[in-house]
N, CA, C, O and CB atoms as a CASP TS submission, in Angstrom:
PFRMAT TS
TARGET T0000
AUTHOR 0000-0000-0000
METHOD Language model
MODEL 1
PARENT N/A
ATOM      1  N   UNK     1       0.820  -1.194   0.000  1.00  0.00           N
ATOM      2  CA  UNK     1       0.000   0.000   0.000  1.00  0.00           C
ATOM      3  C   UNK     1       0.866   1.262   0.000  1.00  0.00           C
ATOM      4  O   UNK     1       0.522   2.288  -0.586  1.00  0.00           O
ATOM      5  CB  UNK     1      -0.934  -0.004   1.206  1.00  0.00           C
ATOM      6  N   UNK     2       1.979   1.140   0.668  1.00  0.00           N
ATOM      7  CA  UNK     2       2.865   2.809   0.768  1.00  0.00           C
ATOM      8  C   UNK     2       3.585   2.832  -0.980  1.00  0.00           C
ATOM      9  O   UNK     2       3.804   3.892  -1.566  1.00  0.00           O
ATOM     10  CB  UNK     2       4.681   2.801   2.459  1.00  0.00           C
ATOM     11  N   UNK     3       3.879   1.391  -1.618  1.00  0.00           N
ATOM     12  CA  UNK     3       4.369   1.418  -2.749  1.00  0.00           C
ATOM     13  C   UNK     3       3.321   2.319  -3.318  1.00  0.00           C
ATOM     14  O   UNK     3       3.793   3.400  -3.669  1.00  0.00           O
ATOM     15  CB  UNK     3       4.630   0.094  -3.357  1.00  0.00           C
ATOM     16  N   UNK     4       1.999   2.183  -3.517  1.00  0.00           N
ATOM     17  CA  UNK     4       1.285   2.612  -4.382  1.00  0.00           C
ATOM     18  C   UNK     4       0.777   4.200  -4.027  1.00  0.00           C
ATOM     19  O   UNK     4       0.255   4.991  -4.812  1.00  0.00           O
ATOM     20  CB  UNK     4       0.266   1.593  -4.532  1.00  0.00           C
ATOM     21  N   UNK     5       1.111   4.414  -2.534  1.00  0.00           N
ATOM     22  CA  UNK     5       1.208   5.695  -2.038  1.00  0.00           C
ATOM     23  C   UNK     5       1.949   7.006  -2.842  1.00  0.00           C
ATOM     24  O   UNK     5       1.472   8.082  -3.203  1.00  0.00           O
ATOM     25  CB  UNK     5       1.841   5.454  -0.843  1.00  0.00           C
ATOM     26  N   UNK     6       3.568   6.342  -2.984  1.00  0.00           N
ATOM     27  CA  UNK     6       4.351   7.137  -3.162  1.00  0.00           C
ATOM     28  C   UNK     6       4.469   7.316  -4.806  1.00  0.00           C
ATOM     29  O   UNK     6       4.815   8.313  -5.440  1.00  0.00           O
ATOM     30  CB  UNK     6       5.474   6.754  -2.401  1.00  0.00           C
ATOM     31  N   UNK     7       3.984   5.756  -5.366  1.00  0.00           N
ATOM     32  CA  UNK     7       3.246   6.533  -6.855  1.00  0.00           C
ATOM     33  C   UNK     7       2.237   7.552  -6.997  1.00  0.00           C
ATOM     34  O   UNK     7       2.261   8.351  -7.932  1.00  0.00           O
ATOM     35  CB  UNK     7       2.552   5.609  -7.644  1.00  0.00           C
ATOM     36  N   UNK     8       1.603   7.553  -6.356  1.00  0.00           N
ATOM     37  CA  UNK     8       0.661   8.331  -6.219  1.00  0.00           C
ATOM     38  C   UNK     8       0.948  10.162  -6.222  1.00  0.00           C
ATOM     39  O   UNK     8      -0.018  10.896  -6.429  1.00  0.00           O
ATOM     40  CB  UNK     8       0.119   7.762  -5.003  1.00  0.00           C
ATOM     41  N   UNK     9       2.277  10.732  -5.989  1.00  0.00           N
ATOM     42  CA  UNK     9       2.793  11.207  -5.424  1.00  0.00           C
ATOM     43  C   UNK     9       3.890  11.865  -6.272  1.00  0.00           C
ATOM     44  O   UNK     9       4.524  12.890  -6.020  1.00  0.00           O
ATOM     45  CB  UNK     9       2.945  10.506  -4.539  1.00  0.00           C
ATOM     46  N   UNK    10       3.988  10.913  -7.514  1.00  0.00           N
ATOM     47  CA  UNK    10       4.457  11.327  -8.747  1.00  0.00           C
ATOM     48  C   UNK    10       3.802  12.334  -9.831  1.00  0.00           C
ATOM     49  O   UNK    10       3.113  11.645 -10.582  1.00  0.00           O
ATOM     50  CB  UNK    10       4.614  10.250  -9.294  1.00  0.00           C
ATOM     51  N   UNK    11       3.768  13.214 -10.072  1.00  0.00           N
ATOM     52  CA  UNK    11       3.018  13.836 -10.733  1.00  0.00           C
ATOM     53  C   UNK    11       3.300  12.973 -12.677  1.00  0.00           C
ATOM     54  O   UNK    11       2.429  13.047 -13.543  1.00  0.00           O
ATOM     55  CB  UNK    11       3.477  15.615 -10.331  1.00  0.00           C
ATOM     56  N   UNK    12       4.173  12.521 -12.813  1.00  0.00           N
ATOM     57  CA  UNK    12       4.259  11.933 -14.366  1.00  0.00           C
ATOM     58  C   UNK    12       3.815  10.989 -14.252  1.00  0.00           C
ATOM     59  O   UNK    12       3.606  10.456 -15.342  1.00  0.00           O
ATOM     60  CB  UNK    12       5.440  11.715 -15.110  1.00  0.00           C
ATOM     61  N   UNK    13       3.213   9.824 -12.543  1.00  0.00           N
ATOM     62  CA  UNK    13       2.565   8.679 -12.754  1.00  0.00           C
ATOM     63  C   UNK    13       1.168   9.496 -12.957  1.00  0.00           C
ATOM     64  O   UNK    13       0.622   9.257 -14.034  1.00  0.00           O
ATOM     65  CB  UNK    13       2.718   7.490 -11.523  1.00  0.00           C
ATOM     66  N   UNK    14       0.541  10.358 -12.159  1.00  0.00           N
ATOM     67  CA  UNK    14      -0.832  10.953 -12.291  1.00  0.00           C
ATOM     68  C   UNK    14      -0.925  11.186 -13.783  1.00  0.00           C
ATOM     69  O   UNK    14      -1.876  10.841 -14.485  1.00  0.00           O
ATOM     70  CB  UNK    14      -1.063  12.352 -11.405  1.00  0.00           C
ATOM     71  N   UNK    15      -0.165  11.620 -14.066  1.00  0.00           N
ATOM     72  CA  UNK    15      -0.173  12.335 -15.783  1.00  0.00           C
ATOM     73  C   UNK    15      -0.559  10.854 -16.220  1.00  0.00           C
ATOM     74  O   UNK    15      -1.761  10.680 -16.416  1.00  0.00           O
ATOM     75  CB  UNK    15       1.694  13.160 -16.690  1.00  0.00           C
ATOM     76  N   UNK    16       0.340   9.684 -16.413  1.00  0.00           N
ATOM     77  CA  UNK    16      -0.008   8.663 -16.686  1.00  0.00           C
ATOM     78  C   UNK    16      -1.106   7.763 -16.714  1.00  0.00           C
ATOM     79  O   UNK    16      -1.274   6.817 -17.484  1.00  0.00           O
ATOM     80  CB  UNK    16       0.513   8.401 -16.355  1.00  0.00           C
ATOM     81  N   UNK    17      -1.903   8.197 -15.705  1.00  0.00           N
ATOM     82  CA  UNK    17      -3.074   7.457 -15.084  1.00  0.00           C
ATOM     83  C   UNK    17      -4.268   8.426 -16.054  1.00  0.00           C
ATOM     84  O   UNK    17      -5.228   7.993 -16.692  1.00  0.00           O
ATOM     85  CB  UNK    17      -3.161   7.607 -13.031  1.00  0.00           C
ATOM     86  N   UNK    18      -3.818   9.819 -15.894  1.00  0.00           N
ATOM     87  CA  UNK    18      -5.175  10.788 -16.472  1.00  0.00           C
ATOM     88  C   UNK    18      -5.590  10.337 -17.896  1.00  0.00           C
ATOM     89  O   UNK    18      -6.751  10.228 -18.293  1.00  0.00           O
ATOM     90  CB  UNK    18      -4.765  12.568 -16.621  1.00  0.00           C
ATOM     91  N   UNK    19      -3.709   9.928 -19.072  1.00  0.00           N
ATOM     92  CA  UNK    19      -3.641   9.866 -20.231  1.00  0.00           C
ATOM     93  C   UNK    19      -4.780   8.455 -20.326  1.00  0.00           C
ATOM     94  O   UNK    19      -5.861   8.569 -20.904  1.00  0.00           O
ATOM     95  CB  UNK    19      -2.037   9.819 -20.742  1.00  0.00           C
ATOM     96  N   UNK    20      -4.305   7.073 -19.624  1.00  0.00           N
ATOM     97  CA  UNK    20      -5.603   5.987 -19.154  1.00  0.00           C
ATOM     98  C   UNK    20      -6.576   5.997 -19.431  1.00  0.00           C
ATOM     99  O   UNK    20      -7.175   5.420 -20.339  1.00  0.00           O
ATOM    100  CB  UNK    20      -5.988   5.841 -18.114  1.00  0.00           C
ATOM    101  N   UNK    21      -7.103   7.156 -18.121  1.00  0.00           N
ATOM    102  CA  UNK    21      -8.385   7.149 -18.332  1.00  0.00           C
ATOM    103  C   UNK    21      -9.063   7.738 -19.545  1.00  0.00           C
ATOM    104  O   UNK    21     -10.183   7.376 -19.905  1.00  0.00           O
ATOM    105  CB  UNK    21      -8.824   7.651 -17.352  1.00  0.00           C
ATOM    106  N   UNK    22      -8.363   8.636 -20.150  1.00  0.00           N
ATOM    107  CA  UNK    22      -8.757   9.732 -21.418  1.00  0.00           C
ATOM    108  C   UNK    22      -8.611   8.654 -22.574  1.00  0.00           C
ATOM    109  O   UNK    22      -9.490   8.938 -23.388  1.00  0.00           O
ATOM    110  CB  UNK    22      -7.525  11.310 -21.668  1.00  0.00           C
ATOM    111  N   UNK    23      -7.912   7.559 -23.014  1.00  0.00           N
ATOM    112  CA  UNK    23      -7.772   6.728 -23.506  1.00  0.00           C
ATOM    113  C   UNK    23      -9.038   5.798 -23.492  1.00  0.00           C
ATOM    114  O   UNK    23      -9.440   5.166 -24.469  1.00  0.00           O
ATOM    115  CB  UNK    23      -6.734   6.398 -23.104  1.00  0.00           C
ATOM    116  N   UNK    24      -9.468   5.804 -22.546  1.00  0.00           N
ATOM    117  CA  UNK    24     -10.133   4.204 -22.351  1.00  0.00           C
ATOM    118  C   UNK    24     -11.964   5.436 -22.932  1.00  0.00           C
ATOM    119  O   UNK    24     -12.792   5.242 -23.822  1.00  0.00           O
ATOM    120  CB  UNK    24      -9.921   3.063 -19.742  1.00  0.00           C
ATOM    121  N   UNK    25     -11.853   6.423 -22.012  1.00  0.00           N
ATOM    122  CA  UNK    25     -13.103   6.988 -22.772  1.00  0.00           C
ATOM    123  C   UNK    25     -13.127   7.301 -24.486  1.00  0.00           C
ATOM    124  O   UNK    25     -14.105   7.037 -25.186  1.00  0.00           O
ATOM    125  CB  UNK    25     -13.375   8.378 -22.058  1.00  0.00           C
ATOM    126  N   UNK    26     -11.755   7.960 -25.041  1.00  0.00           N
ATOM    127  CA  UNK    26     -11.394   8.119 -26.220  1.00  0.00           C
ATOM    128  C   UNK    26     -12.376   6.486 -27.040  1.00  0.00           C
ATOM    129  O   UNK    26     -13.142   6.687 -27.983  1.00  0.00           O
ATOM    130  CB  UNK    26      -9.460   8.246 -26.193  1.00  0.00           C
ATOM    131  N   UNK    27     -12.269   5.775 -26.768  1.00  0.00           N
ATOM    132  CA  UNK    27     -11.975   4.479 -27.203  1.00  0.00           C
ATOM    133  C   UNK    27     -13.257   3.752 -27.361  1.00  0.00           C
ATOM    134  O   UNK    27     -13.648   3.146 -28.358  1.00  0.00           O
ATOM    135  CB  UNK    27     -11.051   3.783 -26.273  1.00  0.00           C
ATOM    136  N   UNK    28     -14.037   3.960 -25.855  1.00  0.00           N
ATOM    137  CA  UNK    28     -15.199   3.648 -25.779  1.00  0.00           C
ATOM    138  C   UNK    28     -16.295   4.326 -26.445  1.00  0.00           C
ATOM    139  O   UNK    28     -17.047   3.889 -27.316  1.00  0.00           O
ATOM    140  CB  UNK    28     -15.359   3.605 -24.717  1.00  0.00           C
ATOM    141  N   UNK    29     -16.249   5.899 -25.682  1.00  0.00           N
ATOM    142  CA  UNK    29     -17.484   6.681 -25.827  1.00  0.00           C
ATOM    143  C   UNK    29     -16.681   7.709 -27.275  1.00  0.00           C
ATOM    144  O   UNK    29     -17.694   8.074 -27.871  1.00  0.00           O
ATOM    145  CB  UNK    29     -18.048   7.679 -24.020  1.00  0.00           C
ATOM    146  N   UNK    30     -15.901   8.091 -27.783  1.00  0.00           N
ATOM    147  CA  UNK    30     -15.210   8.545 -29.237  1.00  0.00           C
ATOM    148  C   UNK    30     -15.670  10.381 -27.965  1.00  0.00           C
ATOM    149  O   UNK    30     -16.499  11.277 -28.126  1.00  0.00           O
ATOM    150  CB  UNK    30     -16.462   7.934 -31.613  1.00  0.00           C
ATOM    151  N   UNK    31     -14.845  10.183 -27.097  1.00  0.00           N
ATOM    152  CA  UNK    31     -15.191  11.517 -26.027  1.00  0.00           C
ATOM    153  C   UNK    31     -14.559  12.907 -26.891  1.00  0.00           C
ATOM    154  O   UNK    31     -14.932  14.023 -26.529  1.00  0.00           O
ATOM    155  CB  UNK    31     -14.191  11.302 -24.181  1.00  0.00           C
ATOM    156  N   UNK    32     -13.602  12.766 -28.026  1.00  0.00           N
ATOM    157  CA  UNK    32     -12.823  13.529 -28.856  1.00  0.00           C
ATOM    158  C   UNK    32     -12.723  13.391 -30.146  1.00  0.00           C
ATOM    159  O   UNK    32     -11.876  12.718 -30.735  1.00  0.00           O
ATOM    160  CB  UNK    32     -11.795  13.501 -28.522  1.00  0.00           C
ATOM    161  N   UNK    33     -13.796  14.180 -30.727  1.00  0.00           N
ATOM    162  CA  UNK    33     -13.700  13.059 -32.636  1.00  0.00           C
ATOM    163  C   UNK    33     -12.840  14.370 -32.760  1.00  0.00           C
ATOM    164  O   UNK    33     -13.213  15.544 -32.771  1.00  0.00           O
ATOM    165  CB  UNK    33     -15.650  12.663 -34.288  1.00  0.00           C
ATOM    166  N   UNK    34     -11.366  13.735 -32.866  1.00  0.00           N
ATOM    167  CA  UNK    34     -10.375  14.315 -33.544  1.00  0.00           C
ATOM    168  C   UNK    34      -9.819  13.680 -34.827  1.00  0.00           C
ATOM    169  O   UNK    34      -9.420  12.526 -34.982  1.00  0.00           O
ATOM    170  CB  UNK    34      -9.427  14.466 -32.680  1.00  0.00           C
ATOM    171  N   UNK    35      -9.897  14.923 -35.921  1.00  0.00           N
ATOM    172  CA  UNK    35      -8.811  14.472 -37.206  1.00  0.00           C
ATOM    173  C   UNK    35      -7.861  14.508 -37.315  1.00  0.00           C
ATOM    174  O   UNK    35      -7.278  15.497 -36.870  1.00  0.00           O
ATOM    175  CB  UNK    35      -8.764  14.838 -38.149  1.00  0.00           C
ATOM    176  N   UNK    36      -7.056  13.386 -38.020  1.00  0.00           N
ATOM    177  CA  UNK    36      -5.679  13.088 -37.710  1.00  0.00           C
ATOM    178  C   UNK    36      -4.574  14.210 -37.407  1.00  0.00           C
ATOM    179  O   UNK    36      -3.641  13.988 -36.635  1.00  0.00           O
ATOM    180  CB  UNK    36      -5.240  12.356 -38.790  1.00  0.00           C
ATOM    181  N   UNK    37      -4.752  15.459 -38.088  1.00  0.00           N
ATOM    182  CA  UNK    37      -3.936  16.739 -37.587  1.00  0.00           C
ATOM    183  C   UNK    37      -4.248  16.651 -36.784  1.00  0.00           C
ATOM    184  O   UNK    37      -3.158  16.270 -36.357  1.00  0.00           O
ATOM    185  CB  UNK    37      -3.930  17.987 -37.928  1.00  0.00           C
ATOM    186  N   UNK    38      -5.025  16.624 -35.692  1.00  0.00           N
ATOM    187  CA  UNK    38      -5.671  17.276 -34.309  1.00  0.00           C
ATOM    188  C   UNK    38      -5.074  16.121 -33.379  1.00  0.00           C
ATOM    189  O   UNK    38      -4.442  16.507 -32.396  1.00  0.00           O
ATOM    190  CB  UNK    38      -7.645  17.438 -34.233  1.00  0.00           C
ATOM    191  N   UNK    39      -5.216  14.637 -33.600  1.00  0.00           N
ATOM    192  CA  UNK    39      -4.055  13.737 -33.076  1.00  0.00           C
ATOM    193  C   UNK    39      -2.934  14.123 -33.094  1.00  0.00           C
ATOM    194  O   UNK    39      -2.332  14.060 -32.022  1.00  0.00           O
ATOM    195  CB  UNK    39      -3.894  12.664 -33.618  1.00  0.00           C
ATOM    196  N   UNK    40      -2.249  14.637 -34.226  1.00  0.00           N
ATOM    197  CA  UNK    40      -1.207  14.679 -34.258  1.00  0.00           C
ATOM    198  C   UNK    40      -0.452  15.498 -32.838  1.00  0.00           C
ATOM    199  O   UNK    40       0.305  15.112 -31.948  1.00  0.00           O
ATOM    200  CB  UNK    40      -1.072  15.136 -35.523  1.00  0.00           C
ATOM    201  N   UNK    41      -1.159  16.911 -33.201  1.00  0.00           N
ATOM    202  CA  UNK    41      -0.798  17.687 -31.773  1.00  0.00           C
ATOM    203  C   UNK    41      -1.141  17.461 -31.038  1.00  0.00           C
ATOM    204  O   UNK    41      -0.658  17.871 -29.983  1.00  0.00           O
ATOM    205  CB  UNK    41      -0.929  18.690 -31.465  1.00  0.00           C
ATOM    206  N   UNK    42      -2.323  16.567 -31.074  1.00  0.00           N
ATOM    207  CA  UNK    42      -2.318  15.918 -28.896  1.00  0.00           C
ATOM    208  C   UNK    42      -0.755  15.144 -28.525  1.00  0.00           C
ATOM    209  O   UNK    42      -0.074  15.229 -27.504  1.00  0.00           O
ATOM    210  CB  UNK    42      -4.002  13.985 -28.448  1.00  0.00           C
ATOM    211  N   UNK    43      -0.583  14.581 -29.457  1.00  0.00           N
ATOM    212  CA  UNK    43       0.670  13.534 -29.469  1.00  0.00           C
ATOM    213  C   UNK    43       1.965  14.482 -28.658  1.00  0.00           C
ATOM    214  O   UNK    43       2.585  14.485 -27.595  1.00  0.00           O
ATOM    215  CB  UNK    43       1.171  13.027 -31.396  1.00  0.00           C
ATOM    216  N   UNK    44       1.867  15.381 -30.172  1.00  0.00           N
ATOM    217  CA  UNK    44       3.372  16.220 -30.022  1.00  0.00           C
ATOM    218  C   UNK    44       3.023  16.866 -28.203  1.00  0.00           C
ATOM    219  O   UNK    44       3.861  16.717 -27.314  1.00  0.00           O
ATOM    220  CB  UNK    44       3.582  17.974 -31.658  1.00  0.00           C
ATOM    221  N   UNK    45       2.108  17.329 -28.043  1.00  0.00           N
ATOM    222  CA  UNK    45       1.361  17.907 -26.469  1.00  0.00           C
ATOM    223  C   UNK    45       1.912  17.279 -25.281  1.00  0.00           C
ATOM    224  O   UNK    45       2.498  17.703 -24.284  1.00  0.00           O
ATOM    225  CB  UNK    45      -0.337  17.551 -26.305  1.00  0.00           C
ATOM    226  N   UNK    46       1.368  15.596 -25.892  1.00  0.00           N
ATOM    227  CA  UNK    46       1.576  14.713 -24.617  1.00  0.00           C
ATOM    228  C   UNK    46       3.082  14.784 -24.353  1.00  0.00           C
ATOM    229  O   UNK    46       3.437  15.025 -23.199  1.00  0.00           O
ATOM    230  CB  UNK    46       1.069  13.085 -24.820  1.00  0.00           C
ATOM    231  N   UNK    47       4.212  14.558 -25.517  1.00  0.00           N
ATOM    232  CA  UNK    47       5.074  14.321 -25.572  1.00  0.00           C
ATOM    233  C   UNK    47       5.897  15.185 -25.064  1.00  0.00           C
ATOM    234  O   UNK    47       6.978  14.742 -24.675  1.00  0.00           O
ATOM    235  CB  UNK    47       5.162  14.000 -26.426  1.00  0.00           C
ATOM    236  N   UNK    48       5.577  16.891 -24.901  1.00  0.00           N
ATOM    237  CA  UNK    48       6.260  17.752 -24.233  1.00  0.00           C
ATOM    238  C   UNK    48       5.656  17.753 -22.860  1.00  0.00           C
ATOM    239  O   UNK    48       6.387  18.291 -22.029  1.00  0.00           O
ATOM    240  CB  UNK    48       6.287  19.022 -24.898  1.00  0.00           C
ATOM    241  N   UNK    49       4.688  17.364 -22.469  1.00  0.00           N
ATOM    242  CA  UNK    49       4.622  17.511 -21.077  1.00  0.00           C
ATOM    243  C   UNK    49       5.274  16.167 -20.281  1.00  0.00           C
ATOM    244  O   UNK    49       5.856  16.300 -19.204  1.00  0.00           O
ATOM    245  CB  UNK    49       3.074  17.761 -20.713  1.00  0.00           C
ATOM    246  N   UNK    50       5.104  14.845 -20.951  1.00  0.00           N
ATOM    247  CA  UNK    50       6.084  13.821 -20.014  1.00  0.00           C
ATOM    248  C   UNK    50       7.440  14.201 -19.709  1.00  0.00           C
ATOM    249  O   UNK    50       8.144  13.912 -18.741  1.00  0.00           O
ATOM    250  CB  UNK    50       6.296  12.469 -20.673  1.00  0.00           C
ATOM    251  N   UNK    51       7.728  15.098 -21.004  1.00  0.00           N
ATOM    252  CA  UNK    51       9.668  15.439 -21.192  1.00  0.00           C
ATOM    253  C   UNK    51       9.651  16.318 -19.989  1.00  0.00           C
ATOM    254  O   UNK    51      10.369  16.130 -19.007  1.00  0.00           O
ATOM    255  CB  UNK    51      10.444  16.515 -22.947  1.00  0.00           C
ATOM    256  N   UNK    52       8.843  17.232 -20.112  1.00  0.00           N
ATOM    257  CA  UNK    52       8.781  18.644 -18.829  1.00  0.00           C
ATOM    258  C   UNK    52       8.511  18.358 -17.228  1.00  0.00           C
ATOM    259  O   UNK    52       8.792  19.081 -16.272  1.00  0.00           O
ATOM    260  CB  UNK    52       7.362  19.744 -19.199  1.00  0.00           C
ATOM    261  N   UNK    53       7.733  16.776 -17.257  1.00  0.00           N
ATOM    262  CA  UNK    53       7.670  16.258 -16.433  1.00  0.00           C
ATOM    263  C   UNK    53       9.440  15.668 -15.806  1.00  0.00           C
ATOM    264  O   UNK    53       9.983  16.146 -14.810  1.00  0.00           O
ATOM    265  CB  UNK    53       6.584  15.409 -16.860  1.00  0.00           C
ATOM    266  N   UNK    54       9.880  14.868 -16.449  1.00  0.00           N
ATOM    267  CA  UNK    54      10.682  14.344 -16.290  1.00  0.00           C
ATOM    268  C   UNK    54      11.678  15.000 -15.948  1.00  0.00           C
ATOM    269  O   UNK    54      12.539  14.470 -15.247  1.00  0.00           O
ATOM    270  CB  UNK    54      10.765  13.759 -16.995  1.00  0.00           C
ATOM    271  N   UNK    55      11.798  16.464 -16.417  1.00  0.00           N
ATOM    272  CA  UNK    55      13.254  17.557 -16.469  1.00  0.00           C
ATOM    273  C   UNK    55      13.501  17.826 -15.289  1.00  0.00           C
ATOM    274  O   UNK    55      14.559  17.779 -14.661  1.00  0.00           O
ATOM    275  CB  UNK    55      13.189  19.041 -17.209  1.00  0.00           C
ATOM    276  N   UNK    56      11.847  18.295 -14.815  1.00  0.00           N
ATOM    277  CA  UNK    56      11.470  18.777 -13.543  1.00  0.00           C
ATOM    278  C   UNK    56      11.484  17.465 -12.291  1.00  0.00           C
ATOM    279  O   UNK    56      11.397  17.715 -11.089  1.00  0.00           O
ATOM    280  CB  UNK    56       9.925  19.474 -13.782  1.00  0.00           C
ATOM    281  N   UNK    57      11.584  16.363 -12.739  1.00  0.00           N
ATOM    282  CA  UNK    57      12.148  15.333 -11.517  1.00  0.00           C
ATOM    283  C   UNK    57      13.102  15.240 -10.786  1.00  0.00           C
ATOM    284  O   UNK    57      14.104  14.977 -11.451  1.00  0.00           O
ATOM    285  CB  UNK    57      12.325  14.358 -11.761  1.00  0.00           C
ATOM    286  N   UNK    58      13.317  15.330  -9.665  1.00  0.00           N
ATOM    287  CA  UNK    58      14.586  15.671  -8.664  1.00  0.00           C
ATOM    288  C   UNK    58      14.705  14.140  -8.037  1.00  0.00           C
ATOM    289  O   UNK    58      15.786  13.572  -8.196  1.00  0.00           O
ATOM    290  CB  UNK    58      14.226  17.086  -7.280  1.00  0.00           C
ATOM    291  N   UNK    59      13.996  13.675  -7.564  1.00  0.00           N
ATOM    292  CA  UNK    59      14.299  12.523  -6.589  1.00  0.00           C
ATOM    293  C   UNK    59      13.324  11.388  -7.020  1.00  0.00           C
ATOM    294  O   UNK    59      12.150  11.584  -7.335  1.00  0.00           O
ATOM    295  CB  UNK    59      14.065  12.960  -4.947  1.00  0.00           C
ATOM    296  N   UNK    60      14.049   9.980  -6.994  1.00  0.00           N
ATOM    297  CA  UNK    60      13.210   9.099  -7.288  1.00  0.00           C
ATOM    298  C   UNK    60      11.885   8.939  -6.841  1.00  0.00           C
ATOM    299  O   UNK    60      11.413   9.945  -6.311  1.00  0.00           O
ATOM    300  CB  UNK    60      13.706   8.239  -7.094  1.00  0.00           C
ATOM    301  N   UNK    61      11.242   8.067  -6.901  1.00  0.00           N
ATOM    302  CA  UNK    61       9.645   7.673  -6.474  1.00  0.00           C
ATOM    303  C   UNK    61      10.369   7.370  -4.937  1.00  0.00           C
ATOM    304  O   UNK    61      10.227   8.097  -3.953  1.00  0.00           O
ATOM    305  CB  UNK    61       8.625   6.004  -7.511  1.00  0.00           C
ATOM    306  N   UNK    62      11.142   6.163  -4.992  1.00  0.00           N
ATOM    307  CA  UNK    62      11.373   5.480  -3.868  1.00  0.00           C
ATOM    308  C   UNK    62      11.600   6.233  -2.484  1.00  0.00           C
ATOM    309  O   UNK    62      11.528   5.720  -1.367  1.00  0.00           O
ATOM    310  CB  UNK    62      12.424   4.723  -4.170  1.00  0.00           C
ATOM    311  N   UNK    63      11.951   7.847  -2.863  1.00  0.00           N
ATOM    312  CA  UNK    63      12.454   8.616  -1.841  1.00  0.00           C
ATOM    313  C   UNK    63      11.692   9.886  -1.504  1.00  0.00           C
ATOM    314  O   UNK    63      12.188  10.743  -0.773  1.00  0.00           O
ATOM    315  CB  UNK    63      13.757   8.919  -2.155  1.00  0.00           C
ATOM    316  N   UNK    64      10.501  10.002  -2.033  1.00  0.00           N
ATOM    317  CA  UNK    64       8.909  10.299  -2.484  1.00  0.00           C
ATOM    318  C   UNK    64       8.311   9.997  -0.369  1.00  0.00           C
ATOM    319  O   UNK    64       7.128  10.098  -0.042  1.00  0.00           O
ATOM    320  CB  UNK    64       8.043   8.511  -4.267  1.00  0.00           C
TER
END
């Protein structure tokens, strides 16, 4: 349980979990009828905020 605490606690696992859930509705309910340009820049989007996530990481999870 503290393992899943200190994920919790990660802001790039939350990011991770949000992308999930936005996925699984994307998928099911079509929550975003986006055309392929409009994918495209969610992509390029996602892809600068994990990096910005990551830059901004100082200390492992484990020490969280």
């Amino acid at each position: 349980m503290t393992a899943i605490l200190q994920l919790l606690r990660s802001r790039t696992v939350l990011f991770a979990i949000l992308l999930a859930v936005l996925s699984v509705l994307q998928g099911y309910v079509g929550l975003l009828p986006l055309s392929p340009i409009e994918q495209m820049y969610v992509g390029i989007a996602i892809s600068v905020i994990v990096t910005a996530l990551r830059i901004v990481t100082t200390v492992p999870i484990s020490q969280k």
